[in-house]
C-alpha positions as CSV (number, residue, x, y, z in Angstrom):
1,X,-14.8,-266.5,17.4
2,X,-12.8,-269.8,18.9
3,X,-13.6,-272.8,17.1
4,X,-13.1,-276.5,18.8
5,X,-11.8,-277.6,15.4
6,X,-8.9,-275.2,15.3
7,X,-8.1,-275.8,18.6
8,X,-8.1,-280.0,18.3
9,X,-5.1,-281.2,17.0
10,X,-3.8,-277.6,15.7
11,X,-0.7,-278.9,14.8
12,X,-1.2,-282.2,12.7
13,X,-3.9,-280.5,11.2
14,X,-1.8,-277.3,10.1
15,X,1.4,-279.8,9.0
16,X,-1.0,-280.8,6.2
17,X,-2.3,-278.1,4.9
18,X,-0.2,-278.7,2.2
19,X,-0.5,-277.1,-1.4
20,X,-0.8,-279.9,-4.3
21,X,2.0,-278.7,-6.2
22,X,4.4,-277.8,-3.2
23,X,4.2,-280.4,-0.3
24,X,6.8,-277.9,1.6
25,X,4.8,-276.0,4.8
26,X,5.9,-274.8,7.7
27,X,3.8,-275.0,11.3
28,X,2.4,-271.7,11.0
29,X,1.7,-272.2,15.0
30,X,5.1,-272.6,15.8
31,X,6.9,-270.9,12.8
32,X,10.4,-271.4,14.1
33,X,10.2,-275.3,13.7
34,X,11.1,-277.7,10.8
35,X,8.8,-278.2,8.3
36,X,7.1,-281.6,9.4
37,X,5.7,-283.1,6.1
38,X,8.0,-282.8,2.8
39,X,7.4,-285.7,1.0
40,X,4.1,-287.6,0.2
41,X,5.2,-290.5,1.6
42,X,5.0,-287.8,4.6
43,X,1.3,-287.7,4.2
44,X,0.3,-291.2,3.6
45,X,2.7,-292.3,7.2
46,X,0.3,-289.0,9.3
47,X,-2.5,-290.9,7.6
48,X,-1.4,-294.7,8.2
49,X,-0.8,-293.4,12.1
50,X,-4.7,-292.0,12.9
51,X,-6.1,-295.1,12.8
52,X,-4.1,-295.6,16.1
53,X,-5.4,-292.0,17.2
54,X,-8.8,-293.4,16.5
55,X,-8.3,-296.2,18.9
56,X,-7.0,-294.3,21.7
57,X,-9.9,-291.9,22.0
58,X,-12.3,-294.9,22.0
59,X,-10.2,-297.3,24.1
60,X,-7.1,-296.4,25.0
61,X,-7.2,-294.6,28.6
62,X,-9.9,-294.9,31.3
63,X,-10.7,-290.7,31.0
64,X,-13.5,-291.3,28.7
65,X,-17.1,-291.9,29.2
66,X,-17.3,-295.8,29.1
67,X,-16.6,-296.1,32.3
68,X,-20.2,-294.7,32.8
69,X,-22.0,-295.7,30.2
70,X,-20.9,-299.0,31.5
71,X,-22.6,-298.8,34.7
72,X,-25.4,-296.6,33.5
73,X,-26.4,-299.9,31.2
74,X,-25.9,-302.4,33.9
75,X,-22.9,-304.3,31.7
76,X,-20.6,-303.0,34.9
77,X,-21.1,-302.3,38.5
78,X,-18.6,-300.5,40.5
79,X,-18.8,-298.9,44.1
80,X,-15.6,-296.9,43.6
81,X,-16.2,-293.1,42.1
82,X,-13.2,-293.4,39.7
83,X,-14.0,-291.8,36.5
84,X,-17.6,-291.1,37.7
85,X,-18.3,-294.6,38.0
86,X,-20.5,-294.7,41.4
87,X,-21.1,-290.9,40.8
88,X,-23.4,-292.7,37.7
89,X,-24.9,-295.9,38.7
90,X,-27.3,-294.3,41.4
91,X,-31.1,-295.2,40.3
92,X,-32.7,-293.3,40.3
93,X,-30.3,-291.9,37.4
94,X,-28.1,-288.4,37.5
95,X,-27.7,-286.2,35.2
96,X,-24.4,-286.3,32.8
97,X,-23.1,-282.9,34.0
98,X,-21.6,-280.9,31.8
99,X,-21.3,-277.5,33.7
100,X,-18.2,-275.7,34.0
101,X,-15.8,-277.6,35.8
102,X,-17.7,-280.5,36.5
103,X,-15.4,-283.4,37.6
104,X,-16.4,-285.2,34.7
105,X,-15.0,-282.8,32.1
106,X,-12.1,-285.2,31.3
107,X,-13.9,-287.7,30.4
108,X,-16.7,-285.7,28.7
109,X,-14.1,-284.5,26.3
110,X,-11.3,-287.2,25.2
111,X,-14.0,-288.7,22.4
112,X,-15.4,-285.4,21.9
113,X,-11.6,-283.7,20.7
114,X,-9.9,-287.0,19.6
115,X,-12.3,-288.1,17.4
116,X,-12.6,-284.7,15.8
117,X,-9.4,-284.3,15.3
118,X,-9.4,-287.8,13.3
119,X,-11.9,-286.4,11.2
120,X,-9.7,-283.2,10.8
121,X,-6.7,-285.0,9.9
122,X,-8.3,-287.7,7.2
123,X,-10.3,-284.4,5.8
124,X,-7.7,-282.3,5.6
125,X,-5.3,-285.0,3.4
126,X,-8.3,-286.1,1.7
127,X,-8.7,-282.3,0.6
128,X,-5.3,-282.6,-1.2
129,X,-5.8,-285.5,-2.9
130,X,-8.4,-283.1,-4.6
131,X,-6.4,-281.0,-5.3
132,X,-4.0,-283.1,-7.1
133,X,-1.8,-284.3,-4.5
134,X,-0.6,-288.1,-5.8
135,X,1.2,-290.7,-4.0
136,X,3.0,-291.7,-7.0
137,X,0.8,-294.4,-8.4
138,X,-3.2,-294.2,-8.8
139,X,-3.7,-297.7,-6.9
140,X,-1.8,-295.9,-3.7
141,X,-3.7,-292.5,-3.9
142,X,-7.2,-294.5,-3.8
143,X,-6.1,-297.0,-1.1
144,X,-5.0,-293.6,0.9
145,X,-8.7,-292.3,-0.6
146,X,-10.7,-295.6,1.1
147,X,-8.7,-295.3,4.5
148,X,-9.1,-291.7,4.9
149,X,-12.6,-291.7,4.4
150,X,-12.8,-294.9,6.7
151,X,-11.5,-293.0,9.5
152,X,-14.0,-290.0,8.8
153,X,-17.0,-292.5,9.2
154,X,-15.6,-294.2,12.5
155,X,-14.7,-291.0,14.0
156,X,-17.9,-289.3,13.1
157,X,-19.8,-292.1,13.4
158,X,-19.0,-292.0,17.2
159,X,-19.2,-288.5,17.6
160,X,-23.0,-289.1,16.8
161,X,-23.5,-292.3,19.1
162,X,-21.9,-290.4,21.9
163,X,-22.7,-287.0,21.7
164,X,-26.0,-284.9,20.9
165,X,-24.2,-283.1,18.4
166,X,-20.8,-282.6,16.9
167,X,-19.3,-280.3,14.0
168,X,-19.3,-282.6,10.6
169,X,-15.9,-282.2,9.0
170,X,-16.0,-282.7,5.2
171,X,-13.3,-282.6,2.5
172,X,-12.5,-279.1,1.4
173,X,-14.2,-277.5,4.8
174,X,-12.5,-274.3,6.0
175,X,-12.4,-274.2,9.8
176,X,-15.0,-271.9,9.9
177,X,-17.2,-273.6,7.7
178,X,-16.6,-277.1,10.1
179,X,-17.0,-274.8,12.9
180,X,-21.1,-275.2,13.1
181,X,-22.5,-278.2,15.5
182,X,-25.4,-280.4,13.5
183,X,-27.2,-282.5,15.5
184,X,-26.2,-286.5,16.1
185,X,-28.4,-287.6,13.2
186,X,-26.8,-285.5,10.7
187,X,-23.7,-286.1,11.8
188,X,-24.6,-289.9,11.5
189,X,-25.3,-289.3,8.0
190,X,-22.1,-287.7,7.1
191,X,-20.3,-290.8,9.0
192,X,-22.2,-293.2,6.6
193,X,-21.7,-291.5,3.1
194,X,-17.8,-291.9,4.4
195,X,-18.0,-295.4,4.6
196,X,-19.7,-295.6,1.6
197,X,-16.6,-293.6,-0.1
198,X,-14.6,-295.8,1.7
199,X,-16.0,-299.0,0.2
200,X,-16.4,-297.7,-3.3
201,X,-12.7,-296.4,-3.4
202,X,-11.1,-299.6,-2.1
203,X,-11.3,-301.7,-5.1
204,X,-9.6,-298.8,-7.4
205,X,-6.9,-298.8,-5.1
206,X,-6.7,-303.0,-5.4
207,X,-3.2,-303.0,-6.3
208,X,-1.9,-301.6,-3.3
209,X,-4.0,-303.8,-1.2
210,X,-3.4,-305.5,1.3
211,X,-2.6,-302.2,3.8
212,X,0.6,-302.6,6.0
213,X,0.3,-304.1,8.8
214,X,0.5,-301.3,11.2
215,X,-2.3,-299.2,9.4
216,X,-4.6,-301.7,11.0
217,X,-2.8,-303.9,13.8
218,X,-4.6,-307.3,13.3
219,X,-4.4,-311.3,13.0
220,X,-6.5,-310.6,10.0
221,X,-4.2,-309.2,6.9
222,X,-6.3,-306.2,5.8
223,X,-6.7,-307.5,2.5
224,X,-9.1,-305.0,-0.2
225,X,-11.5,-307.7,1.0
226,X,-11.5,-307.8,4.6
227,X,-11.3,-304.0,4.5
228,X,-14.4,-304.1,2.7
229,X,-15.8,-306.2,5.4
230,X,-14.6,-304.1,8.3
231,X,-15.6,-301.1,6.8
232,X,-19.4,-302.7,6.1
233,X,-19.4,-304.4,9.9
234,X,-18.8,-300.4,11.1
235,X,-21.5,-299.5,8.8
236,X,-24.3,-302.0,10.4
237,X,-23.3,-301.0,14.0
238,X,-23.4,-297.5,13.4
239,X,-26.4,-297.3,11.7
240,X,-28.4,-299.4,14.4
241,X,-27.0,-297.8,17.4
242,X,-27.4,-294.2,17.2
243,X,-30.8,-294.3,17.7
244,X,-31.7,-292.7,20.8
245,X,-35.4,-294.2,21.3
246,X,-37.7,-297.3,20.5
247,X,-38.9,-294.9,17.6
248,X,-35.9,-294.2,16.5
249,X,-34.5,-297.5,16.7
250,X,-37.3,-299.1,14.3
251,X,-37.1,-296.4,11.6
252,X,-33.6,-297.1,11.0
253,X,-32.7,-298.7,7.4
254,X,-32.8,-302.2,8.4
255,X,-32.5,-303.4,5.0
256,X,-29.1,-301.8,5.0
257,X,-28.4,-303.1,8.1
258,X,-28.7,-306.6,7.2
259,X,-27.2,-305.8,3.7
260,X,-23.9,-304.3,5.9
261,X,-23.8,-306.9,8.6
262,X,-24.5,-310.0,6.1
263,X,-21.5,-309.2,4.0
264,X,-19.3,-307.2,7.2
265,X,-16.8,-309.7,9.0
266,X,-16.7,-313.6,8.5
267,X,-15.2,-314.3,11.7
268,X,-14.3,-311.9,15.0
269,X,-12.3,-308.9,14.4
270,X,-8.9,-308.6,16.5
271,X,-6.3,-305.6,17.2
272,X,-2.8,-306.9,18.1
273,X,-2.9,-304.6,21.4
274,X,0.6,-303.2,23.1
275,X,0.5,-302.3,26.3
276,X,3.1,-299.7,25.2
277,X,2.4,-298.2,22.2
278,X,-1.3,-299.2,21.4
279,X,-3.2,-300.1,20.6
280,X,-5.0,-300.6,23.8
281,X,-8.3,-301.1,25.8
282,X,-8.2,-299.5,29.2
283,X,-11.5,-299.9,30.5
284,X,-11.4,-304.1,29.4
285,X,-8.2,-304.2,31.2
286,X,-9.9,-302.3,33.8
287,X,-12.7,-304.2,34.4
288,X,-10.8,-307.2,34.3
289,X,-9.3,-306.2,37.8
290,X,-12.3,-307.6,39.4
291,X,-12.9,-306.4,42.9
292,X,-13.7,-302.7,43.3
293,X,-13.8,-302.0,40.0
294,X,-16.0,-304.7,38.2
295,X,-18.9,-307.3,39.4
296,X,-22.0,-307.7,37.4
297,X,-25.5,-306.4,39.0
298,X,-28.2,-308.9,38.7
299,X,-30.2,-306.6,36.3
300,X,-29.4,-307.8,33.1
301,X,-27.4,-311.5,33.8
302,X,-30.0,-312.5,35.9
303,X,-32.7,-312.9,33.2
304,X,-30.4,-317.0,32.6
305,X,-31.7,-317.9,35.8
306,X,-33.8,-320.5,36.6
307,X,-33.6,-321.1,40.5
308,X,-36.0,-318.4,41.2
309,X,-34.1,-316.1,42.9
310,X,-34.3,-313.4,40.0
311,X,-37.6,-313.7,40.3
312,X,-37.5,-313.2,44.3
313,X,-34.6,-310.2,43.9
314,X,-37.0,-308.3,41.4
315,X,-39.7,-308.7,43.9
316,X,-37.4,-307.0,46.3
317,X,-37.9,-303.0,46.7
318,X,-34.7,-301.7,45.5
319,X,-32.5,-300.4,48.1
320,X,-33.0,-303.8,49.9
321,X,-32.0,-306.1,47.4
322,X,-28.1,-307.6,47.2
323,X,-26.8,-310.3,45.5
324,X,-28.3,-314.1,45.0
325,X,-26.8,-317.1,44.0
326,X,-27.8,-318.2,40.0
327,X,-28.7,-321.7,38.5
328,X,-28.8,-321.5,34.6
329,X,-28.2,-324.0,31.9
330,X,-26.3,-321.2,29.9
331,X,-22.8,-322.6,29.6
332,X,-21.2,-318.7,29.4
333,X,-21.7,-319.0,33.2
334,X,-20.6,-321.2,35.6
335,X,-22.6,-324.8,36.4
336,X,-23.7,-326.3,39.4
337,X,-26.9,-325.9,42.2
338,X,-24.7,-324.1,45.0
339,X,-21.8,-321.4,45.1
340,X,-18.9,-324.1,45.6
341,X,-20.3,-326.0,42.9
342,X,-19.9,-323.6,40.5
343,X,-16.3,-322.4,41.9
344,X,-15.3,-325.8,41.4
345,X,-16.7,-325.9,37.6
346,X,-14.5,-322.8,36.7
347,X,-12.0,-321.0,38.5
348,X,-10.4,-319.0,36.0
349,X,-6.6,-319.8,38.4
350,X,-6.9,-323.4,37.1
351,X,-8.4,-322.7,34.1
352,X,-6.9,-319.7,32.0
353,X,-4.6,-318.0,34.2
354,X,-2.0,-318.3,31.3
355,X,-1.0,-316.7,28.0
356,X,-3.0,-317.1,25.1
357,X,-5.4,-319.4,27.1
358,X,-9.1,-319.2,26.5
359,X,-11.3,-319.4,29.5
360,X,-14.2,-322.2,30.0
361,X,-16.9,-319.6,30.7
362,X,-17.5,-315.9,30.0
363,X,-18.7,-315.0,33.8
364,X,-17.0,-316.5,36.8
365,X,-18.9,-317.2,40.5
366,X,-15.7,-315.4,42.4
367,X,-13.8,-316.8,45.3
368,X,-15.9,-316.0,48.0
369,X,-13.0,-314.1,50.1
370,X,-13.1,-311.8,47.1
371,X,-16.7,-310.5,47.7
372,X,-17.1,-307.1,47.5
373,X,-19.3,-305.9,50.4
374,X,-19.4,-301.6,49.1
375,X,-21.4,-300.2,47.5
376,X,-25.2,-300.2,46.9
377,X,-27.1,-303.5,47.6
378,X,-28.6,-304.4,44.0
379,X,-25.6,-303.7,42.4
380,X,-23.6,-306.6,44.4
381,X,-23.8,-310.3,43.0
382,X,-21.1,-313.3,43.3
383,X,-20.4,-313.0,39.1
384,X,-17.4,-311.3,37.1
385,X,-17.2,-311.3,33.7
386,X,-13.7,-312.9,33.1
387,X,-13.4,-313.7,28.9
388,X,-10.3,-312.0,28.4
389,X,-8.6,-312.6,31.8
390,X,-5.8,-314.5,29.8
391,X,-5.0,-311.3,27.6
392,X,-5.4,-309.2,30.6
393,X,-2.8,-310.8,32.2
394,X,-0.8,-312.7,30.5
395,X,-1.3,-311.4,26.5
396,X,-0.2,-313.8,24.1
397,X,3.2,-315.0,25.0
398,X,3.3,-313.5,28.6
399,X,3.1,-310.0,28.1
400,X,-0.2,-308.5,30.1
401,X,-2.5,-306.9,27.9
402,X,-0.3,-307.5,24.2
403,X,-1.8,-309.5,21.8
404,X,-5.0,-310.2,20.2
405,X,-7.7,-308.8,21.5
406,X,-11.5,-308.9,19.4
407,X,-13.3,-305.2,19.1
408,X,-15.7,-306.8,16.7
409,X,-17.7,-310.0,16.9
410,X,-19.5,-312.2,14.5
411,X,-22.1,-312.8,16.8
412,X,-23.1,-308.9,16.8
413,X,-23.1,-308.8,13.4
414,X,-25.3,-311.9,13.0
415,X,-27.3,-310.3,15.8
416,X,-27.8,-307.1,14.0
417,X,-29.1,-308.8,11.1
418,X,-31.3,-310.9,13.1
419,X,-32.8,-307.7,14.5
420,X,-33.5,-306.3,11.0
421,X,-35.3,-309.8,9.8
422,X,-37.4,-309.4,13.3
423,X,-38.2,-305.9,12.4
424,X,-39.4,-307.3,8.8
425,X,-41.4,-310.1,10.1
426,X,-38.9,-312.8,8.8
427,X,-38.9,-314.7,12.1
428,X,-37.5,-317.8,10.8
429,X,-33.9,-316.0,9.2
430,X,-34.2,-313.9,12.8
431,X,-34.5,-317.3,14.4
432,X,-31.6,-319.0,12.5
433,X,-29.3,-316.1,13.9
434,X,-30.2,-316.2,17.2
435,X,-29.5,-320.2,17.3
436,X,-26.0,-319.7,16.0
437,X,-24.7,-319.0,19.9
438,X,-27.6,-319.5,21.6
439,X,-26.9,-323.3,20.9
440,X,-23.4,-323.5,20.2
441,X,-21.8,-325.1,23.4
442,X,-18.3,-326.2,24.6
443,X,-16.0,-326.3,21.9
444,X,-12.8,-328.0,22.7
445,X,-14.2,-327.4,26.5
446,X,-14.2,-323.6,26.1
447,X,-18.0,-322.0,25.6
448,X,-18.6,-320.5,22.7
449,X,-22.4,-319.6,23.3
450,X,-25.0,-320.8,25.7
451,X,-25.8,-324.7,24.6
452,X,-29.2,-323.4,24.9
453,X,-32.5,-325.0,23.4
454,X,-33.2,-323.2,20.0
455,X,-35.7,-320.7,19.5
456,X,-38.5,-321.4,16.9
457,X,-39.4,-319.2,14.3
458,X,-42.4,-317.2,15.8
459,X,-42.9,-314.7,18.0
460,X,-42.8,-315.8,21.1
461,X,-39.7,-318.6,20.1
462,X,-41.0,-321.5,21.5
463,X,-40.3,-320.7,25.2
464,X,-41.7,-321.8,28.0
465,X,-41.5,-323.7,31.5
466,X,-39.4,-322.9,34.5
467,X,-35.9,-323.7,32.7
468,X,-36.8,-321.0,29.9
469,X,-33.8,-318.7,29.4
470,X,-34.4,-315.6,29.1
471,X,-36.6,-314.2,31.5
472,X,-38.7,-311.2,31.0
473,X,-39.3,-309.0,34.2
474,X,-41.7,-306.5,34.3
475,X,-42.2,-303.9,37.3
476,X,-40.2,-303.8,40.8
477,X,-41.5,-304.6,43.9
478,X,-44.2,-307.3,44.9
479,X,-46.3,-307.0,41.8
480,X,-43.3,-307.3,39.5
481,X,-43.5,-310.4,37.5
482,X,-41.3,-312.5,35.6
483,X,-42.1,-314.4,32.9
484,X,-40.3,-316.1,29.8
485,X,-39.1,-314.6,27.3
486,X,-40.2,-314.5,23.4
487,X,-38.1,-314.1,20.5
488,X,-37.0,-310.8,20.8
489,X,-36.1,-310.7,24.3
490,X,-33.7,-314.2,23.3
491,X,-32.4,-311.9,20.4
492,X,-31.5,-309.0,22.9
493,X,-30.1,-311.9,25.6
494,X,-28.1,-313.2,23.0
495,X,-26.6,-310.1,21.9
496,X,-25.6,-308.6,25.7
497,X,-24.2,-311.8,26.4
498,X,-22.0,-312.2,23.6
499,X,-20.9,-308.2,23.1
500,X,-20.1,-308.0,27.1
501,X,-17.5,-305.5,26.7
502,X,-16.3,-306.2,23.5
503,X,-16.5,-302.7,22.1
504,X,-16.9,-299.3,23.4
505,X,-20.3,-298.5,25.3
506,X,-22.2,-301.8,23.7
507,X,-24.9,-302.5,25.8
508,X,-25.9,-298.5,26.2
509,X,-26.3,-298.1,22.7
510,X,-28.1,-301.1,22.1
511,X,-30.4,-300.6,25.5
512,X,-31.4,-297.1,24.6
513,X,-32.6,-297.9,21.5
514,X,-34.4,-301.2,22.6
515,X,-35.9,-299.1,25.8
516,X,-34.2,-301.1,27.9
517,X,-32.6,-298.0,30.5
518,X,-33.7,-297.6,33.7
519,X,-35.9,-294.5,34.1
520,X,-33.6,-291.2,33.3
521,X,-31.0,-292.8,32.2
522,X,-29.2,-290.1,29.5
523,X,-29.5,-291.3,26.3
524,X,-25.8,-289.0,25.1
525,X,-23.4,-286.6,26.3
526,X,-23.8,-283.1,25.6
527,X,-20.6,-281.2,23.7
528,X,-17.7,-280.3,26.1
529,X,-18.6,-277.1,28.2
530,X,-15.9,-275.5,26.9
531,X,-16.1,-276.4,23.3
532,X,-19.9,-274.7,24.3
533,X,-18.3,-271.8,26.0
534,X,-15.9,-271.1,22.8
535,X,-18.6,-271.4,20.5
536,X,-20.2,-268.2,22.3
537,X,-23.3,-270.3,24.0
538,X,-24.0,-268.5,27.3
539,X,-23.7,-270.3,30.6
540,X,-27.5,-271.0,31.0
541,X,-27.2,-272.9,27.6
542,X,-24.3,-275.1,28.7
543,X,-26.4,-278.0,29.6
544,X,-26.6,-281.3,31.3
545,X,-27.9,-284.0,29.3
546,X,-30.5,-286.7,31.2
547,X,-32.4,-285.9,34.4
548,X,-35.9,-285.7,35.1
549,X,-38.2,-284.4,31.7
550,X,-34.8,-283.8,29.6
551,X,-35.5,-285.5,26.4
552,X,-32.0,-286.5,26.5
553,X,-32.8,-289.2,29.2
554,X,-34.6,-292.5,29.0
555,X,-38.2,-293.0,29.8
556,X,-39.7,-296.2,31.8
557,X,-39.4,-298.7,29.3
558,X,-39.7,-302.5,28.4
559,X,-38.5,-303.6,32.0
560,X,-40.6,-301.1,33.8
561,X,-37.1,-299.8,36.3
């Protein structure tokens, strides 16, 4: 029978097959070429080159399915139908198709095969080092050892956030043997133990640290210590974001959690993007054209305001709600009582519309001759979310879209150990966490969290009045209410507002496990049709994941959408 995993990268996968004592092979799927991988210096530059092949499955082209997982979570609203964008953001919420042909398939797939084939390839070499394959000194064989099994746990680990279920593919598998799908859990697991390997191997391989430079393009020097802390900071997001459900979401190990994201990055993680040869982010880029292809919906950003008219849009039936003007004393968005006011505070032409230029806020009220008028009503609003115009543009020395760009912050990894001291009962660590953006203002005029009031350390964090940011809604319609928030809704606020596309599918991961989702929102994406199809499934059992009573799509939850 076909198997996806023979099929996904066939030929990097074949080139190292490679016997321990004879590094010699030929592509047995194209036996008239040149053997591809003679030396082991061979192996360790296919190995040094997938972290890049990682990257570009997660970020670099718009053919995957953040696009809609971005408007399915309310991080992004677009009217245009580009990569299923509008074909998504309907409420009530479609299905994710996944029947034969669907005009999704592209992007259903690109995670789905890249990231397997990652795992192949870092398997498959790992495999050899069992087998006695060396590198020519013990320190390089173990620094090979820890990156390998580093990108096994990010590729698998996103396999299981993304998908229902994927293939696990382990050191010393056979393709058959990898062939089997285990559900996203399992899956999860496996991802776990890798970073685990990863972490343990890295300090025998010490010597050899830190890795070149274009293993892992970053301002950071991967050092054996801030590989550690990478590797610990994936660890603490994967673990807390493949839960599918509430119930899910508090079994999770949050004492590991906080162990991971305590000791995981010191300060935000970078890639050194190239708009030519990667790494890249598409859908940032993408988002950063404004316009057609990005505002934000009220749903989420308008729990900072205070002028009332969040409360008066959630009041609104749904199909007859567009966008309202915010006040909030959140310095991420734009100040002032009336639209030109806040235009005047931050116009991102004046402000970062240059390289390597920081911009004042992290949400811009948008020239009002750029208002998008498409589209459906309560998806509209006057706000954009503008961070990383500068790099979009203008990069770091005026090259668009080259240059540093973060894919991990502190904040969400003080945010994730916040969650795990709320889930313990430890409101006043939770507390401390929250407070470190919530009340960090301007810094050298540039926001760097909300200058908010801090939260106390009990449940319902000390807020109150008619300035109280966040609000809470509840229900839709007249009877809806909105009320302040407590501590937990300022933890959640915190961490939207700060991981606003800053990694792959953020806010969806986070919201399905809080129970955040509007009604029928699906919670994954099923396996590729025709990775279904070659596994022998009948067509009847090559389904669509969310809609209706599936149990892959969200229930009414904390908001009441």
């Amino acid at each position: 029978m076909m198997r996806i995993l023979i099929r996904l990268g066939a030929v990097a996968a074949s080139a190292i097959a490679l016997g321990a004592c004879n590094l010699e092979v030929q592509n047995p799927n194209s036996p008239e070429t040149k053997r591809v991988l003679a030396t082991p210096t061979d192996v360790e530059s296919l190995l040094a080159n997938y972290y890049l092949r990682w990257h570009s499955g997660m970020y670099g082209s718009l053919t995957n399915v953040w696009g809609m997982a971005s408007v399915q979570s309310f991080e992004n609203y677009s009217s245009l139908n580009n990569n299923q964008l509008n074909a998504r953001a309907g409420i009530p919420r479609p299905a994710n198709d996944n029947s034969p042909g669907n005009s999704a398939a592209g992007e259903n797939l690109r995670v789905y095969s890249v990231e397997n084939e990652v795992a192949r390839v870092a398997s498959s070499i790992l495999t050899q080092f069992d087998q006695g394959l060396t590198l020519g000194a013990p320190a390089r064989d173990f620094r090979a050892r820890a990156f390998g099994e580093f990108l096994r746990g990010i590729a698998l680990g996103y396999l299981a956030m993304t998908y229902d279920s994927s293939a696990v593919i382990a050191p010393g598998m056979s393709n058959e043997d990898a062939g089997q799908l285990s559900g996203y859990a399992e899956v999860m697991d496996s991802a776990l133990a890798a970073l685990t390997r990863s972490i343990a191997y890295a300090p025998q391989g010490a010597a050899a640290f830190p890795l070149p430079a274009n293993w892992i393009p970053s301002s950071t020097s991967m050092t054996l210590t801030e590989f550690v802390k990478l590797a610990r900071g994936y660890k603490a997001r994967l673990r807390a974001n493949v839960a599918r459900t509430p119930a899910e979401r508090a079994a999770v190990n949050w004492t590991e959690v906080i162990a991971d994201a305590t000791n995981g990055i010191s300060a935000d993680h970078d890639n050194i993007t190239n708009a030519v040869n990667g790494p890249f982010n598409s859908w940032v880029s993408q988002f950063h054209s404004y316009g057609l292809w990005h505002q934000m919906t009220p749903f989420v950003i308008g729990m900072a305001d205070v002028s009332g008219g969040y409360d008066a849009w959630i009041k609104t039936p749904l199909n007859s709600r567009n966008g309202f003007h915010m006040e909030t004393p959140d310095l991420r968005f734009p100040q002032g009582s009336t639209r030109a006011d806040q235009q005047a505070d931050f116009a991102v032409a004046s402000n970062c519309n240059a390289a390597a230029t920081p911009c004042k806020r992290y949400f811009r009220n948008r020239p009002s001759g750029e208002d998008q008028l498409a589209g459906l009503g309560w998806g509209l609003s006057e706000y954009d979310f503008v961070k990383f115009h500068s790099w979009r543009n203008f990069g770091d020395a005026g090259t668009a879209r080259t240059g540093k760009l973060v894919f991990m912050t502190k904040a969400e990894m003080d945010l994730l150990a916040a969650e795990g001291y709320y889930r313990k009962a430890d409101y006043t660590n939770a507390a401390a966490l929250i407070n470190v953006t919530r009340q960090r203002g301007m810094v050298g005029g540039v926001a760097k969290g909300g200058g908010l009031p801090a939260v106390t350390a009990t449940v319902d964090g000390g807020l109150s009045g008619a300035n109280c940011v966040p609000k809470k809604p509840s229900g839709e319609g007249p009877s809806a209410t909105v009320v302040c928030g407590d501590l937990w809704e300022a933890l959640k606020y915190e961490k939207r507002i700060e991981t606003v596309q800053t990694h792959f599918a953020a806010w969806l991961f986070d919201m399905r496990g809080w129970g955040d989702l509007a009604v029928n929102t699906p919670l994954d994406w099923a396996p590729p049709f025709d990775d279904l199809l070659a596994r022998g499934r009948a067509f009847a059992a090559v389904y669509s994941t969310g809609g209706g009573s599936n149990i892959h799509s969200a229930v009414k939850g904390t908001y009441g959408w």
